[in-house]
C-alpha positions as semicolon CSV with decimal commas, in nm:
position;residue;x (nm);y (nm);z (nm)
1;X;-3,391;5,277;0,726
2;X;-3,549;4,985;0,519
3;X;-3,930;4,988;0,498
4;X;-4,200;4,866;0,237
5;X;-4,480;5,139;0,210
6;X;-4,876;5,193;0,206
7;X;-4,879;5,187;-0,165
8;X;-4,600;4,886;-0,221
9;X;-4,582;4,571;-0,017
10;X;-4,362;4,414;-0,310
11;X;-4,090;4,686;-0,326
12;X;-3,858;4,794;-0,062
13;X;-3,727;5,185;-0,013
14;X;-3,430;5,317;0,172
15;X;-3,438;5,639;0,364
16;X;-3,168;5,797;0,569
17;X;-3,125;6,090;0,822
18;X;-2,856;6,250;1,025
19;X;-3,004;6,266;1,348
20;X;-3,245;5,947;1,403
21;X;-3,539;6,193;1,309
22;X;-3,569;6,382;0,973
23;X;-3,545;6,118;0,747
24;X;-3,537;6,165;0,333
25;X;-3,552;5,883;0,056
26;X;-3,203;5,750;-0,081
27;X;-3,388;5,520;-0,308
28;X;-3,705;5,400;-0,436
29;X;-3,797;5,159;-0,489
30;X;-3,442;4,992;-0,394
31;X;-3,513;4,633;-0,442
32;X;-3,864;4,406;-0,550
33;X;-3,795;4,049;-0,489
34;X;-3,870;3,791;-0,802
35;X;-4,184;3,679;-0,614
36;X;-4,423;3,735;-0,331
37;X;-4,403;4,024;-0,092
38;X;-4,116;4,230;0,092
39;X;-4,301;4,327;0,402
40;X;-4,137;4,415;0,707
41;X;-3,781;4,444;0,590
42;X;-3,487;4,483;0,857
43;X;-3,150;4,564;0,796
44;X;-2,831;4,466;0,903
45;X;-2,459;4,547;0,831
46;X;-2,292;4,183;0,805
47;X;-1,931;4,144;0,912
48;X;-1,900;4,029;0,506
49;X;-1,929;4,386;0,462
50;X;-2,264;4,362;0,316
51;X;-2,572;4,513;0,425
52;X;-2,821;4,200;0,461
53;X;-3,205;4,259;0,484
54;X;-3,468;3,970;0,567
55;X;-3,786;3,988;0,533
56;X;-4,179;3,889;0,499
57;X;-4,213;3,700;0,184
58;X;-4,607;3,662;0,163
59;X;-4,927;3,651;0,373
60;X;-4,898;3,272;0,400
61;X;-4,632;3,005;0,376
62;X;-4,302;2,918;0,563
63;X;-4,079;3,082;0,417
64;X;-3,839;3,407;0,499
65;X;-3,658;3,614;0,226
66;X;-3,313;3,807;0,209
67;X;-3,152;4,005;0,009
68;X;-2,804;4,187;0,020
69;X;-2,639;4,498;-0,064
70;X;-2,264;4,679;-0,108
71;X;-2,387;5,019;-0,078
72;X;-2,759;5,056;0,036
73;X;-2,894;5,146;-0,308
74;X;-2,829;4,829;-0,555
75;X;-2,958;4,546;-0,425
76;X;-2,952;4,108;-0,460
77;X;-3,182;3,878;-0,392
78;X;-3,036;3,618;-0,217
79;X;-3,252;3,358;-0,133
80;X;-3,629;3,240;0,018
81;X;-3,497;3,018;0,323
82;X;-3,776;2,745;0,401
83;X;-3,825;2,696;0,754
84;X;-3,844;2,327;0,885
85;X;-4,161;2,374;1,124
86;X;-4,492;2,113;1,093
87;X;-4,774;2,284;1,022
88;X;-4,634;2,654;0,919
89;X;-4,914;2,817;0,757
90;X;-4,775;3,208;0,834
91;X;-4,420;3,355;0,886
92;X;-4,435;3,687;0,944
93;X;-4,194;4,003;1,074
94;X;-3,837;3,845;1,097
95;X;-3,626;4,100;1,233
96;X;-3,238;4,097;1,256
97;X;-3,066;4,042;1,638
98;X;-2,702;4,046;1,618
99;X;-2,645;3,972;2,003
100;X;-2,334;4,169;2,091
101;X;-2,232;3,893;2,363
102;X;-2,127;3,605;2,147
103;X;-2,165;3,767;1,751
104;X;-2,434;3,524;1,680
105;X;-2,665;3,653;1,396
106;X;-3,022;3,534;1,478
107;X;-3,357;3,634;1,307
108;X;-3,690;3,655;1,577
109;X;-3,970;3,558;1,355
110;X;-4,350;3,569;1,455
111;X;-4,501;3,188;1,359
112;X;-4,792;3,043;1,349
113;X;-4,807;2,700;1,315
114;X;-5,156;2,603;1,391
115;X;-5,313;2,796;1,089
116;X;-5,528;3,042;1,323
117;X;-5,376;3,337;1,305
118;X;-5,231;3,248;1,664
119;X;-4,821;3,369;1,642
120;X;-4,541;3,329;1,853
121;X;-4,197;3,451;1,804
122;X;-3,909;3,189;1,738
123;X;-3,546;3,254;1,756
124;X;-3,348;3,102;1,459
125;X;-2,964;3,131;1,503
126;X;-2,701;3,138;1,144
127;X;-2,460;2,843;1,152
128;X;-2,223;2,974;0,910
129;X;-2,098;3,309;0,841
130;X;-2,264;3,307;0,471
131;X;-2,602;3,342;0,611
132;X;-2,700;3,067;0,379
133;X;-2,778;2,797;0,664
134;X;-2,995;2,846;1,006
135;X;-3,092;2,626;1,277
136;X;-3,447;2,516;1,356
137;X;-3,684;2,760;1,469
138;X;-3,739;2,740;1,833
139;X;-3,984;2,907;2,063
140;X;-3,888;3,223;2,294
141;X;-3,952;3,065;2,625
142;X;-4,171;3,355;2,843
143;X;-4,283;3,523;2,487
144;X;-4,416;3,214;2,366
145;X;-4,769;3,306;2,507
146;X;-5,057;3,284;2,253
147;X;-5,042;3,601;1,988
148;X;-4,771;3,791;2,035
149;X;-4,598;3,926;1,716
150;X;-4,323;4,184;1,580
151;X;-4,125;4,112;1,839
152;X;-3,779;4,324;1,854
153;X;-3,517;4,255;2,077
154;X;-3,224;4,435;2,212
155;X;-2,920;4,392;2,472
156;X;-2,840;4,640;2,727
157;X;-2,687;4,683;3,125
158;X;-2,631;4,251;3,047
159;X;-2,951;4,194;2,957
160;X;-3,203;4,098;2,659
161;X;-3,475;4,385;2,585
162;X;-3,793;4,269;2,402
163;X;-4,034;4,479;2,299
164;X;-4,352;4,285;2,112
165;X;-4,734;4,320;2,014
166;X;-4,976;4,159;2,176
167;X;-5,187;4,102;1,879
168;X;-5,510;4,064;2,054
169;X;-5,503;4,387;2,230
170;X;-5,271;4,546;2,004
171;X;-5,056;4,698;2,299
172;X;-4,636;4,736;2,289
173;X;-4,545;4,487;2,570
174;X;-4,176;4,475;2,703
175;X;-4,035;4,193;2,868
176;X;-3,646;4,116;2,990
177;X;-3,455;3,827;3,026
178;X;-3,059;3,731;3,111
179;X;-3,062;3,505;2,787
180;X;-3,118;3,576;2,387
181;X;-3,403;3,258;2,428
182;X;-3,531;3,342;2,751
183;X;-3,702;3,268;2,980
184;X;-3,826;3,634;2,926
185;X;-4,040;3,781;3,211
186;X;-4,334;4,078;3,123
187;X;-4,256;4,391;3,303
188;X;-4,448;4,592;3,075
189;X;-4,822;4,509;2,950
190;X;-5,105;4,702;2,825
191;X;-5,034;5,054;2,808
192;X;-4,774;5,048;3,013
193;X;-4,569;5,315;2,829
194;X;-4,849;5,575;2,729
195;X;-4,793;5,454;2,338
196;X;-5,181;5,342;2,303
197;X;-5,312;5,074;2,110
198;X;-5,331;4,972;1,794
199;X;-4,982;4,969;1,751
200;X;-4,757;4,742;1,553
201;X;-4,334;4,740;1,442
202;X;-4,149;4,815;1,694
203;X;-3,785;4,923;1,610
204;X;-3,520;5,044;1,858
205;X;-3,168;5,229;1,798
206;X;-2,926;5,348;2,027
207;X;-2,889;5,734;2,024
208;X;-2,557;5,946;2,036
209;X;-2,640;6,021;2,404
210;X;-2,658;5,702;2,508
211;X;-3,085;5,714;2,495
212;X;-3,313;5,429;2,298
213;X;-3,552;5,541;2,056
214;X;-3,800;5,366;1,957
215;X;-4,034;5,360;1,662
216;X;-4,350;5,208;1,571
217;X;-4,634;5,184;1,327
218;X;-4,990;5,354;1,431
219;X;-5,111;5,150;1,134
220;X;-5,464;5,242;1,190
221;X;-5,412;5,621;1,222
222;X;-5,144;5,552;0,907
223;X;-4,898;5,743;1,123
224;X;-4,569;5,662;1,227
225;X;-4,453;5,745;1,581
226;X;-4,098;5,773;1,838
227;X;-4,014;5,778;2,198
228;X;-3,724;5,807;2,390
229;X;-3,545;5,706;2,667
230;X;-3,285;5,772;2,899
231;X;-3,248;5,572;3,205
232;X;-3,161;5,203;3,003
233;X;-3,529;5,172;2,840
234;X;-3,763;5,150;3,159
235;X;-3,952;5,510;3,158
236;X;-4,030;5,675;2,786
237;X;-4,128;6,011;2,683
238;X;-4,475;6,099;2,533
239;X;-4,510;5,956;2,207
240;X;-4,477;6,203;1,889
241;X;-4,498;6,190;1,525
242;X;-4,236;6,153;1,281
243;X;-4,195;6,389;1,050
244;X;-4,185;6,336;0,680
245;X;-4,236;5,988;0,646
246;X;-4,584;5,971;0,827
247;X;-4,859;5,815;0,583
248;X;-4,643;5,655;0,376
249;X;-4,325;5,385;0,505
250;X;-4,426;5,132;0,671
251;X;-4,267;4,896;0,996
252;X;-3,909;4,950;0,896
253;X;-3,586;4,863;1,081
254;X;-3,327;5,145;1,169
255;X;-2,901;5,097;1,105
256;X;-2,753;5,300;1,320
257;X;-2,387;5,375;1,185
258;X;-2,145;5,656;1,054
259;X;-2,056;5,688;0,705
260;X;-1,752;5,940;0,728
């Protein structure tokens, strides 16, 4: 688990836990970037054997960050990658979507490009394997509705998974779609799921039986929630609190992997 915390939005920490659940620090901080911010950090292993995180690089400006690491402890920056769009005044939450159809790495980044506080999420898509160069940013048809943010997509059964804020509300919407750019279609809106408002980071991983769990930020409560679910991510049990970590990490990004 990568996550910046309530006390550090300019250093990163690194938790781990056996069982999805009882997570305890591995390191921190692990990594403070030569400028700006590291909010919102999400982690991926890279076929380079690396693991890669990008992340929120300040409050304003067009930019994304990433960094890279052998072992999950010690790790580089890599670069601030500037993203082509007129007008970008905020670039906020990129997460990580390695879409296990095609191996295309793609980041989903919340934009806003009229400098209003108005986002959208965009899907940018690596064109190399160095994760140096990325196409332009382009909107998610069906979640490009005004102020939607934090957006975190999955694939299962064939098809594309999002789960997003609706900023104005401040509700976890869900919304499927048969491809990675859409168009994606709501099936889920307000409190569809019995999570509440005032909720923000959603993060899913796959669980050894085959569930979804998903985690999010009750920022306002400065508690950190998970629910689960078992019949492919359309019913969810009753939200509960996280152990351990509650009051303190921040809308992190779960690996899911075995280290034996």
């Amino acid at each position: 688990m990568t996550a910046f915390t309530n006390s550090s939005e300019s250093n990163m920490y690194v938790y781990e836990s056996p069982d999805a659940l009882t997570y305890s620090l591995l390191k921190g901080p692990a990594f403070t970037p030569p400028t700006g911010l590291i909010r919102d950090p999400s982690v991926i292993k890279h076929t380079d054997g690396y693991y890669w995180i990008v992340y929120t690089t300040n409050w304003t400006g067009n930019t994304i960050g990433f960094a890279r690491s052998k072992d999950r402890t010690n790790w580089s920056f890599v670069a601030n990658h500037t993203l082509p769009t007129p007008g970008l005044a905020r670039t906020w939450a990129p997460e990580w979507f390695v879409d296990p159809a095609n191996g295309s790495v793609n980041v989903v980044v919340s934009l806003d490009t009229a400098n209003n506080s108005i986002f959208r999420p965009h899907l940018l898509t690596a064109t190399n394997a160095s994760l140096r160069n990325w196409s332009v940013p382009r909107a998610i048809s069906g979640l490009d509705r005004a102020n939607y943010i934090d957006t975190f997509i999955v694939r299962h059964a064939g098809k594309y998974h999002a789960v997003t804020k609706q900023e104005t509300t401040k509700y976890l919407e869900y919304a499927t779609a048969d491809k990675l750019a859409g168009p994606y279609t709501f099936v889920g809106t307000g409190d569809w799921a019995g999570w509440g408002s005032w909720r923000e980071g959603p993060a899913l991983v796959r669980l050894d039986n085959g569930g979804w769990r998903i985690y999010f930020d009750g920022y306002a409560e400065k508690k950190y929630y998970y629910s689960d679910s078992l019949d492919g991510l359309r019913t969810w049990t009753p939200i509960r609190q996280l152990p351990g970590l509650t009051g303190s990490a921040r809308h992190f990004t779960v690996l899911k992997e075995s280290l034996r």
